[in-house]
DSSP file (Angstrom, degrees, kcal/mol; ACC not computed):
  #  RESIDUE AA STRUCTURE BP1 BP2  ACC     N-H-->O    O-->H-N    N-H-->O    O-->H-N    TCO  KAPPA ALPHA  PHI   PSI    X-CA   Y-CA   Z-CA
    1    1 A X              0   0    0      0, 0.0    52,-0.2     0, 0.0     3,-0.1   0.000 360.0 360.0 360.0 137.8   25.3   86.4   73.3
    2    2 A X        +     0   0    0     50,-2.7     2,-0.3     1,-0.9    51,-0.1   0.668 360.0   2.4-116.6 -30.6   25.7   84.3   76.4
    3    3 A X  E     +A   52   0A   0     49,-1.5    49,-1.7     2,-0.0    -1,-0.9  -0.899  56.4 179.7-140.4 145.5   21.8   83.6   77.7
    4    4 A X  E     -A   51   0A   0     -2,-0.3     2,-0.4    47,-0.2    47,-0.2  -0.757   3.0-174.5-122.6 173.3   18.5   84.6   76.2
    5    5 A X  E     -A   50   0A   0     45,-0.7    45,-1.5    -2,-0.2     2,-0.2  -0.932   3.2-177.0-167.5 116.3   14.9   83.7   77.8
    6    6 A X  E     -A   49   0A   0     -2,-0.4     2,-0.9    43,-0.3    43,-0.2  -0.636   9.9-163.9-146.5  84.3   11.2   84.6   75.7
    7    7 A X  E     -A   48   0A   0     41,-0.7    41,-0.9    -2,-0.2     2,-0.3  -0.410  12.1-147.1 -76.6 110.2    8.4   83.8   77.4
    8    8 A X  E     +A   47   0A   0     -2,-0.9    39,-0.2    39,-0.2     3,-0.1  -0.371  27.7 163.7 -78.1 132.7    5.1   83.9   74.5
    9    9 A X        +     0   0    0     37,-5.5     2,-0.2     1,-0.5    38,-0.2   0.797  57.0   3.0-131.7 -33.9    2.4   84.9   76.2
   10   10 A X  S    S-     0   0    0     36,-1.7    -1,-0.5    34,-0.1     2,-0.0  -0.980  77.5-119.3-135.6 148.1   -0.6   86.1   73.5
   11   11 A X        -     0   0    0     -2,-0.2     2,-0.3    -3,-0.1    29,-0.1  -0.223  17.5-125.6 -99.1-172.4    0.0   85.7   69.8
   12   12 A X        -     0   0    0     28,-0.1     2,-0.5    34,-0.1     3,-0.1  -0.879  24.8-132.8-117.4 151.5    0.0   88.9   66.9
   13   13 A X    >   -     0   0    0     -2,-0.3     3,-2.2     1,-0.1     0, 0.0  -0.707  39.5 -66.8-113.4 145.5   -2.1   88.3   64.4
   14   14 A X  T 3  S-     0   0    0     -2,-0.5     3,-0.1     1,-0.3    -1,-0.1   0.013 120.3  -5.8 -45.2 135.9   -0.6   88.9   60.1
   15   15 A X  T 3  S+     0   0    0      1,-0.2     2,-0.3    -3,-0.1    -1,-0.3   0.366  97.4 139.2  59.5   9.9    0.0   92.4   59.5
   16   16 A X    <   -     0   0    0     -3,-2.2    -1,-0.2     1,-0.1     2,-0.2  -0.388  52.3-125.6 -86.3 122.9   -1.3   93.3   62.8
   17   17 A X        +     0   0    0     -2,-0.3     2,-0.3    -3,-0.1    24,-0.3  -0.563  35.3 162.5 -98.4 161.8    1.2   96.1   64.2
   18   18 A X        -     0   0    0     -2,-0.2    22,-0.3    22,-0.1     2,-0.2  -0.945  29.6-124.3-167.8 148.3    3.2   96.2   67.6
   19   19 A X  E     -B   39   0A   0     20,-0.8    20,-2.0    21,-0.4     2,-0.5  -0.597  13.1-149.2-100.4 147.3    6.0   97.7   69.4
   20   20 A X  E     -B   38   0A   0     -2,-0.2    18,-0.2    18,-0.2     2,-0.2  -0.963  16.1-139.9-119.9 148.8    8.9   96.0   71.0
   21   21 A X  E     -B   37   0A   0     16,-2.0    16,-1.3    -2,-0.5     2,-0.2  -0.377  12.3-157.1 -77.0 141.6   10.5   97.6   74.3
   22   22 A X        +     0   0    0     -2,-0.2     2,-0.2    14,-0.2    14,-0.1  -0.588  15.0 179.7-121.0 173.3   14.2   97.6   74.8
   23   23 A X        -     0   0    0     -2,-0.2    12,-1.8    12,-0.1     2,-0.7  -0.431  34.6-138.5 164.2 100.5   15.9   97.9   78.1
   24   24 A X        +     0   0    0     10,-0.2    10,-0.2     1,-0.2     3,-0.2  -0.687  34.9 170.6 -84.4  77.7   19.2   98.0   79.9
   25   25 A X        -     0   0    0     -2,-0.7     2,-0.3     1,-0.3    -1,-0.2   0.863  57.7 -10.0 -88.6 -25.6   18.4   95.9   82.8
   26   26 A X  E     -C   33   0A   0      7,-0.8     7,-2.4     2,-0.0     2,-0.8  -0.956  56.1-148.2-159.0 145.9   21.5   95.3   84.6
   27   27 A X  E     -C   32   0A   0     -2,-0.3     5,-0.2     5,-0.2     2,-0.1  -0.831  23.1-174.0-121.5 110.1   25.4   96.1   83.6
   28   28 A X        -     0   0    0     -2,-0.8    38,-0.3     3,-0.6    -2,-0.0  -0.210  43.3 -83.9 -68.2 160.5   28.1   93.6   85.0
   29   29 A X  S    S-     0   0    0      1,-0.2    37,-1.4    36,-0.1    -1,-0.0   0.859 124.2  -5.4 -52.5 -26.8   31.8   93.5   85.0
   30   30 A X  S    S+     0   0    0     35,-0.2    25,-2.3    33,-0.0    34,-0.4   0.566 123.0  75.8-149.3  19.4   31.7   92.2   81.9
   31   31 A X  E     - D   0  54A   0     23,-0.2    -3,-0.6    32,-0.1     2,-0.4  -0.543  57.3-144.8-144.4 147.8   28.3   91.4   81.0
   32   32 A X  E     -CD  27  53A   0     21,-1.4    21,-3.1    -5,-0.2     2,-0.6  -0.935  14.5-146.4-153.4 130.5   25.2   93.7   79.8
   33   33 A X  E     -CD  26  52A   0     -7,-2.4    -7,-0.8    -2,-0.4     2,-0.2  -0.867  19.2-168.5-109.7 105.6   21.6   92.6   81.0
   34   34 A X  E     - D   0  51A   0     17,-2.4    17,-0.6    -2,-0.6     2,-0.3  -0.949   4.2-160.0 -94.8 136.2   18.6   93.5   78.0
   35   35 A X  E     - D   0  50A   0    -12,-1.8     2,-0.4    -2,-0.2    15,-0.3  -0.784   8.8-163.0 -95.0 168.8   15.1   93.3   78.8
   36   36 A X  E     + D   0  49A   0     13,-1.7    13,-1.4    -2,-0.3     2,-0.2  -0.960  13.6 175.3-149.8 141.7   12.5   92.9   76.1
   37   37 A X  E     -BD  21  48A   0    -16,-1.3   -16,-2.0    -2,-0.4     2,-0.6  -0.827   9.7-164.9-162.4 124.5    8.8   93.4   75.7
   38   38 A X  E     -B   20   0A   0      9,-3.3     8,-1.3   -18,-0.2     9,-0.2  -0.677   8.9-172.1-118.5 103.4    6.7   93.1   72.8
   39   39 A X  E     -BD  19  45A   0    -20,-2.0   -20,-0.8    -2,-0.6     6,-0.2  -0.542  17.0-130.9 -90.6 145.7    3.1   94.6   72.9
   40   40 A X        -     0   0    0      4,-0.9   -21,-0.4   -22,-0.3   -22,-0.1   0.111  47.9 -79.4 -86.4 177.8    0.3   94.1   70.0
   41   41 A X  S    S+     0   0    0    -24,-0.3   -23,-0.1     1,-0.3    -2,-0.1   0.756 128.5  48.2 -65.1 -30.6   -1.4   96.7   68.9
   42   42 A X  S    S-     0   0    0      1,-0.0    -1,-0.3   -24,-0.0   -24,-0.1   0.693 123.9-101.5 -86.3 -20.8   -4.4   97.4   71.8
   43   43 A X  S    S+     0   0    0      1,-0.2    -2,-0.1    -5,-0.0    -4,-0.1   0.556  73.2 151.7 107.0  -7.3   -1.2   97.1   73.9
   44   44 A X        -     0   0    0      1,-0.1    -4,-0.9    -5,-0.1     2,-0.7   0.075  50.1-109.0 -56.0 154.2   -1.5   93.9   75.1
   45   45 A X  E     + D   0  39A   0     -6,-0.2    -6,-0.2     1,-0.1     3,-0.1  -0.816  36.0 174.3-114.7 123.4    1.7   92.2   76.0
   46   46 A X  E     -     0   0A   0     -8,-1.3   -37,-5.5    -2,-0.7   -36,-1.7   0.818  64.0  -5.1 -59.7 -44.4    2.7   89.3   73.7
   47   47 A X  E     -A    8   0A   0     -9,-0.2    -9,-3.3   -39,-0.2    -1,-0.2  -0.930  57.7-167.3-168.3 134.7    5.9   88.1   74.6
   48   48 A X  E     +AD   7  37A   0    -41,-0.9   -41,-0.7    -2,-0.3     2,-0.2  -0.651  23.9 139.9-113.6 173.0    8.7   89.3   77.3
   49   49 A X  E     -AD   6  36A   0    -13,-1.4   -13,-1.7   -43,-0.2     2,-0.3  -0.936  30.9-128.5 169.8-167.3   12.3   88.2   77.6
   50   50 A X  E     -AD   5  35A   0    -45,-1.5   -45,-0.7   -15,-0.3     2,-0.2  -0.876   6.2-163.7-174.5 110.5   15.8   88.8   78.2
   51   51 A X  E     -AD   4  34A   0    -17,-0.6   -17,-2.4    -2,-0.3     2,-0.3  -0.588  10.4-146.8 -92.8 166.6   19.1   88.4   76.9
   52   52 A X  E     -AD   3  33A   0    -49,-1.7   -50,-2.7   -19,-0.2   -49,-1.5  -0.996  15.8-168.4-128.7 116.2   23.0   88.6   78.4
   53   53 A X  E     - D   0  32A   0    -21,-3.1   -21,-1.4    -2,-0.3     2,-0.2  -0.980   7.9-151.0-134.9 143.5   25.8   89.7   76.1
   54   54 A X  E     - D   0  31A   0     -2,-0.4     2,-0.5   -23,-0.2   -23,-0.2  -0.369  15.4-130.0-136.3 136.1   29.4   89.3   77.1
   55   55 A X        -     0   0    0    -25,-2.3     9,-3.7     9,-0.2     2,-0.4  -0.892  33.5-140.0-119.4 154.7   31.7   91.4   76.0
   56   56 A X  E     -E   63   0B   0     -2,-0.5     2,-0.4     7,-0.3     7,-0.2  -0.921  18.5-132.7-154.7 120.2   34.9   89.5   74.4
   57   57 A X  E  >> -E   62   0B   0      5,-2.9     4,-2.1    -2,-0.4     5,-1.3  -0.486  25.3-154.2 -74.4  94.7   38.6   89.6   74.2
   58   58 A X  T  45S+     0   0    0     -2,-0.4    -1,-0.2     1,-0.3     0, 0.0   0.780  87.6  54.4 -69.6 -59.7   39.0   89.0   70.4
   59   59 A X  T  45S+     0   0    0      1,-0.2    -1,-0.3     2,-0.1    -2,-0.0   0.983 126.7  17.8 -51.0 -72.1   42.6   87.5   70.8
   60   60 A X  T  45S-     0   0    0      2,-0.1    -2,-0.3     1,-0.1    -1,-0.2   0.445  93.8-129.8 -95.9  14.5   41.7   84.7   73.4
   61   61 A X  T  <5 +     0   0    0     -4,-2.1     2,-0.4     1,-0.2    -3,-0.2   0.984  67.6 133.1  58.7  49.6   37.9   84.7   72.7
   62   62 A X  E   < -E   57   0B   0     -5,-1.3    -5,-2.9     1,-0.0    -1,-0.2  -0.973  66.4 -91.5-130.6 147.6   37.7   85.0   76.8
   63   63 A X  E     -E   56   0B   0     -2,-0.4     2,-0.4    -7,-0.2    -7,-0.3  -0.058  46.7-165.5 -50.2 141.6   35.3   87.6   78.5
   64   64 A X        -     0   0    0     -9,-3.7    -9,-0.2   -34,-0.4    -1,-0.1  -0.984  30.2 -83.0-142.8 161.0   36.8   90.9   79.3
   65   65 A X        -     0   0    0     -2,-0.4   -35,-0.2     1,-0.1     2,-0.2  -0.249  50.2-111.9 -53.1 144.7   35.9   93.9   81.4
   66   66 A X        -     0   0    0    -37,-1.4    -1,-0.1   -38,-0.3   -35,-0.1  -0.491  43.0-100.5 -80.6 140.3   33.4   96.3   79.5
   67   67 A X     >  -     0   0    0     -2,-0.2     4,-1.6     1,-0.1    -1,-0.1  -0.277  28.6-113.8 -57.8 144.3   35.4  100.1   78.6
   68   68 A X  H >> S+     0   0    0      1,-0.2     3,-4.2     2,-0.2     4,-2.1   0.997 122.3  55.0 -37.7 -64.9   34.7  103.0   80.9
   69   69 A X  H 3> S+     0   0    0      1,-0.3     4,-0.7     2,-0.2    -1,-0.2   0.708 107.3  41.2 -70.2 -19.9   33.2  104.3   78.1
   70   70 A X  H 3> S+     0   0    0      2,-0.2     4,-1.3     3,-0.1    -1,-0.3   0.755 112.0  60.0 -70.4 -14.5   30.4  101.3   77.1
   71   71 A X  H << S+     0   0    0     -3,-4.2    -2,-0.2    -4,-1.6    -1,-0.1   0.765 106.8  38.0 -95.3 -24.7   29.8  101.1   80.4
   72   72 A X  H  < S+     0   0    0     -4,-2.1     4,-0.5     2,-0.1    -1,-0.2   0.464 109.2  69.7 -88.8  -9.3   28.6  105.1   80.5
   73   73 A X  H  < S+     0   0    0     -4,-0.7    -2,-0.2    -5,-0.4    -3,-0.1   0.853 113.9  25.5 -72.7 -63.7   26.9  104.3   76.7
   74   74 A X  S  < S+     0   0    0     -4,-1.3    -2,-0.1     1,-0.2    -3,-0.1   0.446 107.0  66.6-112.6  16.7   24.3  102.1   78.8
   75   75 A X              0   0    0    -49,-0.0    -1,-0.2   -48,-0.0    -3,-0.1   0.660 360.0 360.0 -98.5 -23.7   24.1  103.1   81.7
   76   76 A X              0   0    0     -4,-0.5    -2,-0.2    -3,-0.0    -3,-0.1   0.461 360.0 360.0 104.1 360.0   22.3  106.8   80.5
């Protein structure tokens, strides 16, 4: 994980249920863009945000280009 970013915007209240959103918002050379949104129960939106994960060359721990085949995994 390289960046993430969570902007709170109304709370949830105990035991209160809500769905969180996932999202592939942009794919990089070597890099994969998530968005996030988590809404309360009426639907209301609590809290948005966004992370960056790096995909990483195990041997020198240095970014490397994403495989054909992750790169057809998230893109749909």
């Amino acid at each position: 994980m390289a960046d993430v970013h969570v902007r709170y915007v109304s709370s949830l209240q105990a035991r209160e249920r809500f769905r969180v959103g996932v999202r592939v918002t942009r794919v990089g050379t070597s890099s994969i863009t998530f968005g996030y949104r988590v809404l309360g129960g009426d639907g209301r939106l609590c809290a948005e945000g966004d992370s960056v994960e790096v995909a990483i060359d195990p041997k020198t721990r240095r970014p490397r280009a994403l495989t054909a085949e992750a790169r057809q995994l998230v893109s749909g």
